[in-house]
C-alpha positions in Angstrom: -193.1 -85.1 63.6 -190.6 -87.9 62.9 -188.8 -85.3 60.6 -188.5 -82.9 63.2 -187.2 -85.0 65.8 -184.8 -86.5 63.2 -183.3 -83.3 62.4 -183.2 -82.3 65.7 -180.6 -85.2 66.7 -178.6 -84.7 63.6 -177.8 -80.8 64.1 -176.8 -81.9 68.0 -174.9 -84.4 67.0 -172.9 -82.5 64.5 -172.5 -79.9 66.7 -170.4 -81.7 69.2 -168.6 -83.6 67.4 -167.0 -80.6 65.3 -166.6 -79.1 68.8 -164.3 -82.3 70.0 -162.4 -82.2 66.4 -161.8 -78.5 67.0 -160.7 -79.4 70.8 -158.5 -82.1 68.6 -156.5 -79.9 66.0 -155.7 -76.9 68.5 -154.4 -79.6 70.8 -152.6 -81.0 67.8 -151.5 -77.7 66.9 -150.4 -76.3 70.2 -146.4 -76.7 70.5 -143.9 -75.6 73.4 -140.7 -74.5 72.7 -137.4 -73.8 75.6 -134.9 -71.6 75.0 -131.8 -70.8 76.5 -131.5 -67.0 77.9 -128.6 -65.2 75.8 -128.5 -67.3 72.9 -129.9 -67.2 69.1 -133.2 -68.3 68.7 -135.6 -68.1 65.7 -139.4 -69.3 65.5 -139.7 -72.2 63.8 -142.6 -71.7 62.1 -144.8 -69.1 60.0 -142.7 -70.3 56.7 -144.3 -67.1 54.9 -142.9 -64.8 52.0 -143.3 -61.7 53.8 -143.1 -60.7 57.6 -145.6 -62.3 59.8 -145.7 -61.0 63.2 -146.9 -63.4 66.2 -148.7 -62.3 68.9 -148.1 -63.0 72.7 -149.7 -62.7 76.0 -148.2 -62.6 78.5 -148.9 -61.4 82.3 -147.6 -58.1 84.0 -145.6 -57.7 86.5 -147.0 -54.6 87.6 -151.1 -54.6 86.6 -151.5 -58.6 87.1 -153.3 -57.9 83.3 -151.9 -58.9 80.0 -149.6 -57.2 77.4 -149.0 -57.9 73.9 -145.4 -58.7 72.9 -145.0 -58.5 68.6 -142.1 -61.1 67.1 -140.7 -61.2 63.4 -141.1 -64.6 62.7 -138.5 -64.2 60.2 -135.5 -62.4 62.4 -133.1 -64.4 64.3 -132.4 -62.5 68.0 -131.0 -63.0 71.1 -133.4 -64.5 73.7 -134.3 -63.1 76.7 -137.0 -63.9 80.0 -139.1 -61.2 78.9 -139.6 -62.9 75.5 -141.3 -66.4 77.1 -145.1 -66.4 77.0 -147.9 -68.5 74.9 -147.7 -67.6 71.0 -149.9 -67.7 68.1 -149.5 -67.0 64.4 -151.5 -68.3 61.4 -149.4 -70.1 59.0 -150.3 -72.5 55.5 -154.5 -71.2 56.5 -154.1 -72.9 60.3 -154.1 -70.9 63.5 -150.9 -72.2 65.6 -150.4 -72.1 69.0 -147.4 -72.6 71.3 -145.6 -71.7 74.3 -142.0 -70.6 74.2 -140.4 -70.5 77.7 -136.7 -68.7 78.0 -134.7 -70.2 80.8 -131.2 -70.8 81.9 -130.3 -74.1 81.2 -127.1 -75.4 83.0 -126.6 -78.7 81.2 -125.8 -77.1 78.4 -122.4 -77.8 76.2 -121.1 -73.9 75.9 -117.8 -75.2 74.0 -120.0 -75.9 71.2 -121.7 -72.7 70.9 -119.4 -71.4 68.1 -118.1 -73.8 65.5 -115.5 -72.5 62.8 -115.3 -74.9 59.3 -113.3 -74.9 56.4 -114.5 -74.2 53.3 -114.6 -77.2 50.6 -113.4 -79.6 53.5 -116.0 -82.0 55.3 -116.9 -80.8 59.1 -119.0 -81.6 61.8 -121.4 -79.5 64.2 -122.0 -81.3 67.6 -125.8 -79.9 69.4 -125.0 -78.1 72.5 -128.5 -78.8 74.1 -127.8 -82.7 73.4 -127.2 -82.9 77.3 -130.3 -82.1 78.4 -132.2 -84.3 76.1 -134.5 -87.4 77.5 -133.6 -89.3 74.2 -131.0 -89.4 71.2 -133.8 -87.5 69.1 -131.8 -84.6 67.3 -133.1 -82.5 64.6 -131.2 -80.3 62.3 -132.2 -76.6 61.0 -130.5 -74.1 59.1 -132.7 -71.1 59.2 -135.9 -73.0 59.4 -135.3 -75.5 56.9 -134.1 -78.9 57.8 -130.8 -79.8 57.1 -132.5 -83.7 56.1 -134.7 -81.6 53.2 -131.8 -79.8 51.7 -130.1 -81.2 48.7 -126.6 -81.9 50.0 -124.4 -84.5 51.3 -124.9 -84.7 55.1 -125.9 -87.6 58.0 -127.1 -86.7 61.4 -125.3 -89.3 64.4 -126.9 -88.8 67.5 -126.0 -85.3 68.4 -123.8 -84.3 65.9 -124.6 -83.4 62.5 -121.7 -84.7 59.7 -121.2 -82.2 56.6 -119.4 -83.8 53.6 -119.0 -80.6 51.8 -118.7 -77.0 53.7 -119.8 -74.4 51.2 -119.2 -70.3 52.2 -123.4 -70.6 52.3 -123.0 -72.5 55.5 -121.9 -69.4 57.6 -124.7 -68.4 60.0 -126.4 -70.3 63.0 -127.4 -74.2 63.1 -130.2 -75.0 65.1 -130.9 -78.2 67.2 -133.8 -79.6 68.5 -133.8 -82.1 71.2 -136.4 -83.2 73.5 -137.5 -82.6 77.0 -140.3 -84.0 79.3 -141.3 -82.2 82.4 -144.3 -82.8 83.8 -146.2 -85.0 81.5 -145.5 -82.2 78.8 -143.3 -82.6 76.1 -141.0 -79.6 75.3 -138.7 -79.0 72.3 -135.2 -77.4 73.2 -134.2 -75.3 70.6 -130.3 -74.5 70.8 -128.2 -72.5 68.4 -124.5 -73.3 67.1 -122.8 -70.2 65.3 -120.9 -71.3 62.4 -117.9 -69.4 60.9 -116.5 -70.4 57.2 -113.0 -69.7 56.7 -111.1 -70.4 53.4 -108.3 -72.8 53.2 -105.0 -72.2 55.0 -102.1 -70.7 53.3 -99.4 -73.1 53.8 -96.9 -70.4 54.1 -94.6 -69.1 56.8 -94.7 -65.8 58.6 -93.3 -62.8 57.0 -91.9 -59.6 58.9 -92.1 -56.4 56.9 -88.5 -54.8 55.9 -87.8 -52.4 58.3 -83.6 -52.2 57.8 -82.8 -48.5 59.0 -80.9 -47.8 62.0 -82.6 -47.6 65.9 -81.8 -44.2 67.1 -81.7 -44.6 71.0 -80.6 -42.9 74.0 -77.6 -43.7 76.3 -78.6 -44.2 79.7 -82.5 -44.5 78.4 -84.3 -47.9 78.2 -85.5 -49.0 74.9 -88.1 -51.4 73.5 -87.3 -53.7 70.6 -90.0 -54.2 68.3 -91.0 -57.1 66.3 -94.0 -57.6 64.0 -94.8 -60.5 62.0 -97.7 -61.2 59.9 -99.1 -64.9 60.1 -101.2 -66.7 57.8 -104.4 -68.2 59.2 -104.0 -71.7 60.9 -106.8 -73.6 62.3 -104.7 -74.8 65.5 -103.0 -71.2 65.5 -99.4 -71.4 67.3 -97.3 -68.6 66.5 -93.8 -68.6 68.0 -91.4 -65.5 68.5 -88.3 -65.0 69.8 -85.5 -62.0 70.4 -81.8 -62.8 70.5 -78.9 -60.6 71.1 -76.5 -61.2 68.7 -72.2 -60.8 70.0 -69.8 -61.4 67.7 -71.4 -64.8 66.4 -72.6 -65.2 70.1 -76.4 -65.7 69.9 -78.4 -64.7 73.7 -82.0 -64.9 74.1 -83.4 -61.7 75.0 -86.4 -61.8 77.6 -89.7 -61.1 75.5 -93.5 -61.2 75.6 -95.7 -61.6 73.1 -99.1 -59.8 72.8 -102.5 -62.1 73.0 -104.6 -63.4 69.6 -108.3 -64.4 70.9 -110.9 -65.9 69.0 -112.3 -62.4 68.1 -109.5 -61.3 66.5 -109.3 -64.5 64.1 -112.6 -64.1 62.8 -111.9 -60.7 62.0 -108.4 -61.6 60.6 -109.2 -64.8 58.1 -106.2 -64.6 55.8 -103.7 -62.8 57.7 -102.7 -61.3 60.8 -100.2 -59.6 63.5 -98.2 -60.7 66.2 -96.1 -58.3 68.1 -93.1 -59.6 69.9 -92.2 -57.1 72.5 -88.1 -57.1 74.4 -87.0 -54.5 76.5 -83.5 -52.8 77.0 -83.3 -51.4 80.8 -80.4 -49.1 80.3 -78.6 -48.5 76.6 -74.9 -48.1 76.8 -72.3 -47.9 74.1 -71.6 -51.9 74.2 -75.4 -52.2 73.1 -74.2 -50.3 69.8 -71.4 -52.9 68.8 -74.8 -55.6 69.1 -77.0 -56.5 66.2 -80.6 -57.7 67.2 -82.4 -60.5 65.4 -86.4 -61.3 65.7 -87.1 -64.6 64.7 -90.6 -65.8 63.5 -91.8 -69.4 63.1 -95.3 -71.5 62.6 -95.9 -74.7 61.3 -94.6 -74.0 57.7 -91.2 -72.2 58.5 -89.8 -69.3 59.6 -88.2 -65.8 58.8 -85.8 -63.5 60.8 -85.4 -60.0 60.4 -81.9 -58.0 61.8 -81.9 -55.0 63.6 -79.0 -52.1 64.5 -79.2 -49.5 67.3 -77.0 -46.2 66.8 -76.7 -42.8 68.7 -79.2 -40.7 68.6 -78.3 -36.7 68.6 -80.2 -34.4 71.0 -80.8 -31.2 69.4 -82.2 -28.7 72.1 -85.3 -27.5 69.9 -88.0 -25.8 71.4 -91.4 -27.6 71.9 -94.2 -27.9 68.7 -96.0 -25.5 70.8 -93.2 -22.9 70.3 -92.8 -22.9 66.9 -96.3 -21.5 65.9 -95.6 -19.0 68.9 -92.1 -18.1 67.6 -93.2 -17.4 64.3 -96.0 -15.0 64.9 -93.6 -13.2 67.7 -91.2 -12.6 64.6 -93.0 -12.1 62.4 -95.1 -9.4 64.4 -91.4 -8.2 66.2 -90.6 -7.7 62.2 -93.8 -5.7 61.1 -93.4 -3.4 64.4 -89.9 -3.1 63.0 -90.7 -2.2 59.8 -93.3 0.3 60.5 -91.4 2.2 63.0 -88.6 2.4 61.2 -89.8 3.0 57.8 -88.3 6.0 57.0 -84.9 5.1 57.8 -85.2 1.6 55.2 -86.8 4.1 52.6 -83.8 6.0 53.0 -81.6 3.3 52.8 -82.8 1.4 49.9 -83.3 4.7 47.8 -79.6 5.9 49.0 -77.7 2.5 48.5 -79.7 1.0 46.0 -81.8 3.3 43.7 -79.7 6.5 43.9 -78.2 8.0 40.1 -81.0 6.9 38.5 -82.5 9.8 36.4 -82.6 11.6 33.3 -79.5 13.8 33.1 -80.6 15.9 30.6 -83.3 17.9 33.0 -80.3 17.9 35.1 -78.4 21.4 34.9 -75.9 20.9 38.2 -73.9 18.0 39.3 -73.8 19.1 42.8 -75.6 21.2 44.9 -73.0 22.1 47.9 -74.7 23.0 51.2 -72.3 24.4 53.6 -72.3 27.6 56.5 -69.1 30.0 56.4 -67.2 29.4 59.4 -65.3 32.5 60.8 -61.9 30.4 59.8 -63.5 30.2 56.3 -64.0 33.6 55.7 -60.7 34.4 56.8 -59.1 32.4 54.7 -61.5 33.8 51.6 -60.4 37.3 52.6 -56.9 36.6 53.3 -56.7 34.8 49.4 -58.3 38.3 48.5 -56.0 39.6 49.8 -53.0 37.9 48.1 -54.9 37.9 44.9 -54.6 41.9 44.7 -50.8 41.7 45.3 -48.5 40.8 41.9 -47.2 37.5 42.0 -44.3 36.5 40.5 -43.9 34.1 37.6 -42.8 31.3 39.5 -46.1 31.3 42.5 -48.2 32.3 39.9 -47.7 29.1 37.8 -47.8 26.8 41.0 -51.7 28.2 41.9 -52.3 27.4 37.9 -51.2 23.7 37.5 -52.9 22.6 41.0 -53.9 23.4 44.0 -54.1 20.2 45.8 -50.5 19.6 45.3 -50.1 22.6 47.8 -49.7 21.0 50.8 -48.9 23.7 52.9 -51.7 25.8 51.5 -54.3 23.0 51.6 -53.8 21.8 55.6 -55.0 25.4 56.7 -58.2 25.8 54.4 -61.5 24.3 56.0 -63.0 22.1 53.8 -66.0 24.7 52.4 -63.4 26.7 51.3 -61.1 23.6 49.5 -64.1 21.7 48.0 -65.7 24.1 45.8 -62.4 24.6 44.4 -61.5 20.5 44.5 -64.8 19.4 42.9 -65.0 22.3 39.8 -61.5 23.3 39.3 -59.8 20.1 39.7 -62.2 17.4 39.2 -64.5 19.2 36.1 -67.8 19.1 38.4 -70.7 21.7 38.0 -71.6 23.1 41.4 -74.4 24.9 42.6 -73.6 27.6 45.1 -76.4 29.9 46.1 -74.6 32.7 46.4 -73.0 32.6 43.5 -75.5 30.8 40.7 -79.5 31.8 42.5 -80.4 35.4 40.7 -81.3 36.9 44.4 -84.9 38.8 44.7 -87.0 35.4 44.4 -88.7 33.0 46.9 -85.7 31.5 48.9 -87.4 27.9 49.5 -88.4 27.8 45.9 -85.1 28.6 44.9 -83.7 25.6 47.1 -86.3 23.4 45.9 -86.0 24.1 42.3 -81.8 23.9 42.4 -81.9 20.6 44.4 -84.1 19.1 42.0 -82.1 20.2 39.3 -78.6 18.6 40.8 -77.5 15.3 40.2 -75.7 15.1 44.1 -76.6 16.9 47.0 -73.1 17.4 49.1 -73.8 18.8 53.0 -70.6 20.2 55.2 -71.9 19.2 58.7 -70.7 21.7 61.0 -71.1 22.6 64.3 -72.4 26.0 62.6 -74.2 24.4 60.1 -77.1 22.6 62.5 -77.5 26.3 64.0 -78.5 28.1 60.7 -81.9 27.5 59.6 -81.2 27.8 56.1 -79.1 25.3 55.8 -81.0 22.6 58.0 -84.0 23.7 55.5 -81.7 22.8 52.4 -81.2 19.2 54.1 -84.3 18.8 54.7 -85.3 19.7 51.4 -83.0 17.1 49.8 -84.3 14.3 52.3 -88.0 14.8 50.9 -86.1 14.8 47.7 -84.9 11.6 47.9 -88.0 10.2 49.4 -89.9 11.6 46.1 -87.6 9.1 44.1 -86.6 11.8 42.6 -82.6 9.8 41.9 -81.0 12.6 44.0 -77.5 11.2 45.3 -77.1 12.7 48.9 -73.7 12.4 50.8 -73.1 14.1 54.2 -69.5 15.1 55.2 -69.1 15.6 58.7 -66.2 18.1 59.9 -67.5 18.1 63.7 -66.5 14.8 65.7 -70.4 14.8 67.5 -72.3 11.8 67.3 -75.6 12.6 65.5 -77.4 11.3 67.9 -75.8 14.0 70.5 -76.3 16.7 68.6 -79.2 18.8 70.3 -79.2 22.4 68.7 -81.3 25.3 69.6 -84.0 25.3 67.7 -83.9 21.5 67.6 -83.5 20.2 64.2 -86.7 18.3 62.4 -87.8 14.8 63.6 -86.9 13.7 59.4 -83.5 15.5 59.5 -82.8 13.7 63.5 -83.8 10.5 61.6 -82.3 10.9 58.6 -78.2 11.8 59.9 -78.4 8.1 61.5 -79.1 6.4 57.7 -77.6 8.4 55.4 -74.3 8.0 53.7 -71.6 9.7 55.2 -67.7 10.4 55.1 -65.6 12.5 58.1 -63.7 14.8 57.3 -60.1 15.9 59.2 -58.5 19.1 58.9 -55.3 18.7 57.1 -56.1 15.8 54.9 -53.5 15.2 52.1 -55.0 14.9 48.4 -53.9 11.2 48.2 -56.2 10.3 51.9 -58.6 8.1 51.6 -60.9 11.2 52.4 -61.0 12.1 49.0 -60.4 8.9 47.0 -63.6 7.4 48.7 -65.7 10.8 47.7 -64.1 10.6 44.1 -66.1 7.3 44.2 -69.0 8.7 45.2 -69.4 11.3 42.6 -71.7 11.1 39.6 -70.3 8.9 37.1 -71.9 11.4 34.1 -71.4 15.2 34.2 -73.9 17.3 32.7 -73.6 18.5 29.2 -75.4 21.3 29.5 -75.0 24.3 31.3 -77.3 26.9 32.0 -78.0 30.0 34.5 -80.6 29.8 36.7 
């Protein structure tokens, strides 16, 4: 019985006193932690190797329940209201507890908030929550190590913590923690200091890029002058800029502003970066040509100037970038309607300027085919020479229609010219002609015939005529020698016009064809006068034109 009573006592005695040790450690373990709204914060325990994430409870707003909130333990962020609540995480085997509350806190140093050091010099980072402290207790982090248990040169004054050595590992965010009492209940303020490394200075002046070509301006226009230097970094940064006008030796100091460097713009820029210095000509007249402009950059190291000319600048009246793409396809589309209207004509041209006599003379059997009408003037002056050829000359006319014709002035004035160039071209000049009437064996096809003798002639030779555009025949031997040419067959066409009508005028009935209307415009051409001399240009400019090579043989059709 004594046993049981024994036993009895023991098991209530141990069982309240591990209840009061437990009541001991979580009271031991329990923590509560401040926080300023908007700045870094990072938990300062659960010193794990992977990510532990803490739970908290916190009330809501809207169900009066509780929600759980999820924290890397490991993360640094940006503290907010939302984020304050009690906290537990198990860290080293214990179960810890704490309360983290996120407030704004108006005692606060904010000029200490971001602190920039130089690399291998010695610096110091002051606490920013040092103000709100009950006593001069301070405690350094980096991370969630203290700065006391790292292996470096470093002392801790009151609230600001003295680095002997700043290393480029030293750029990130410093915490401090300082106490505060409220309420019987002692809370750690944790505050964050940002720090920057930058290497060392470059004791070296500023340095304006060479810019030395000419300022085109306008007179009349204002103009801006301007300037940009590239500083090295300085801790105490003071760049100075200045314009001057300069006269003849005369230096003026132009009015100028220079464009703002924040703190933002030096951390991004460590080693070097721009100032703009900015002056301003109202009005440009021909005196500010005779000027010469200097921009003058200092800083604690020295300084550099750079020179600067204005000149004329010429207005060319050019149409806008939007009307050159516009331009282009309108010309170039203008050109391909162009081209495909008027294809015939530059098929005619090319093949009638450029590509004409090119062939193989020996299929050739004619150097001309002569395409004319018989005018009633013509055939009286065949049947008048009839005529005279029946009647016996006498010694002396007879040997003056012999040696040459041409030189017959008299004779020559009165003949129309189908009547004097058959007798011109193969008499005088040595040319083979083809005349229908005289070298086509009659009883075959008539086109064929036309077809086959054009085809066989180096030149085809038309007499225009009033006469001639009324005759079928003929218009169909033009028109044959058109298609000719077209063929590439290296037919030399030549059109001599004895009627002073302008081609487009002429308007016969039956019309003539669309190709032979077309083709008169292109075609090369010489006009003929009644009563040309032998030595007119008439005739020297169609000796030209002839075929440079007369055929060597010749046959009968």
């Amino acid at each position: 019985m004594e046993t049981a009573y024994f036993l009895f006592f023991l098991h209530l005695f141990l069982k309240g006193y591990c209840e009061a040790n437990h009541q001991t450690n979580k009271s031991d373990l329990q923590k509560h932690y401040k926080a300023v709204e908007g700045q870094n914060f990072m938990m300062p325990y659960c010193n794990c190797s992977k990510t532990v994430e803490m739970k908290s409870t916190s009330s809501s707003a809207e169900g009066g329940g509780n929600e759980e909130q999820f924290l890397d333990c490991r993360k640094l962020f940006i503290a907010e209201a939302k984020h304050s609540g009690n906290y537990s995480c198990f860290t080293n085997g214990n179960k810890l507890f704490f309360r983290l509350q996120v407030e704004k806190m108006r005692c606060l140093w904010r000029n200490e908030s971001i602190k920039i050091l130089v690399v291998v010099a010695g610096g110091h980072i002051s606490c920013p929550g040092f103000g709100c402290s009950n006593n001069t207790n301070v405690t350094w982090y980096k991370n969630k190590t203290k700065v006391s248990d790292q292996h470096r040169l470093s002392r801790e004054v009151r609230e600001v913590l003295y680095l002997e050595t700043v290393y480029e590992q030293d750029a990130g965010v410093f915490f401090c923690d300082t106490q505060i009492i409220e309420g019987g209940v002692t809370w750690t303020l944790r505050t964050g200091v940002e720090v920057i490394v930058i290497p060392p200075p470059l004791r070296e002046p500023p340095r304006i890029p060479v810019d030395n070509e000419p300022k085109e301006v306008e007179i009349g226009q204002p103009y801006t002058l301007l300037c940009k230097a590239l500083f090295p970094f300085e801790l105490n940064f003071s760049p100075k800029m200045e314009w001057y006008m300069n006269n003849d030796g005369n230096m003026t100091l132009l009015d100028s502003k220079q464009n703002s460097t924040n703190r933002e713009s030096l951390k991004k820029y460590m080693q070097e970066y721009e100032v703009v210095q900015v002056a301003t000509i109202n009005e440009v007249t021909p005196q500010h040509l005779t000027y010469t402009y200097t921009c003058i950059a200092s800083n604690t190291f020295g300084n550099i100037s750079a020179t600067v000319k204005l000149k004329r600048k010429i207005k060319v009246q050019w149409p806008s970038l939007v009307g050159y793409p516009v331009t282009s396809f309108l010309l170039v589309g203008g050109l391909g309607i162009i081209v495909h209207v008027k294809w015939l004509e530059i098929q005619l041209i090319y093949r009638s300027y450029f590509q004409n006599g090119k062939h193989d003379e020996d299929e050739k059997e004619f150097d001309v085919f002569l395409s004319y009408v018989w005018s009633p003037a013509s055939e009286e002056v065949v049947e008048g020479e009839i005529i005279s050829s029946r009647s016996p000359p006498n010694d002396e006319e007879g040997s003056l229609c012999i040696t040459n014709l041409l030189n017959e002035e008299v004779k020559a004035t009165k003949k129309p010219l189908e009547v004097l160039l058959p007798q011109v071209l193969e008499d005088q000049w040595g040319y083979r002609l083809c005349l229908l009437e005289r070298d086509v064996i009659p009883g075959g096809a008539y086109t064929n015939d036309v077809v086959l003798a054009i085809k066989k002639s180096q030149m085809l030779i038309c007499v225009l005529s009033d006469d001639y555009f009324t005759n079928s025949n003929a218009v169909f031997e033009l028109e044959s020698g058109v298609q000719a040419l077209l063929q590439n067959s290296g037919l030399k066409l030549l059109l001599l016009w004895t009627t002073k009508a302008s081609p487009s005028l002429i308007q016969p009935d039956p019309p003539l064809p669309t190709l032979v209307q077309r083709a008169l415009r292109v075609l090369p051409s010489l006009e003929w006068r009644s009563g040309e001399p032998s030595h007119s240009n008439f005739w020297k400019s169609l000796r030209k034109t002839m075929p440079n090579n007369k055929v060597k043989l010749v046959s009968v059709m």
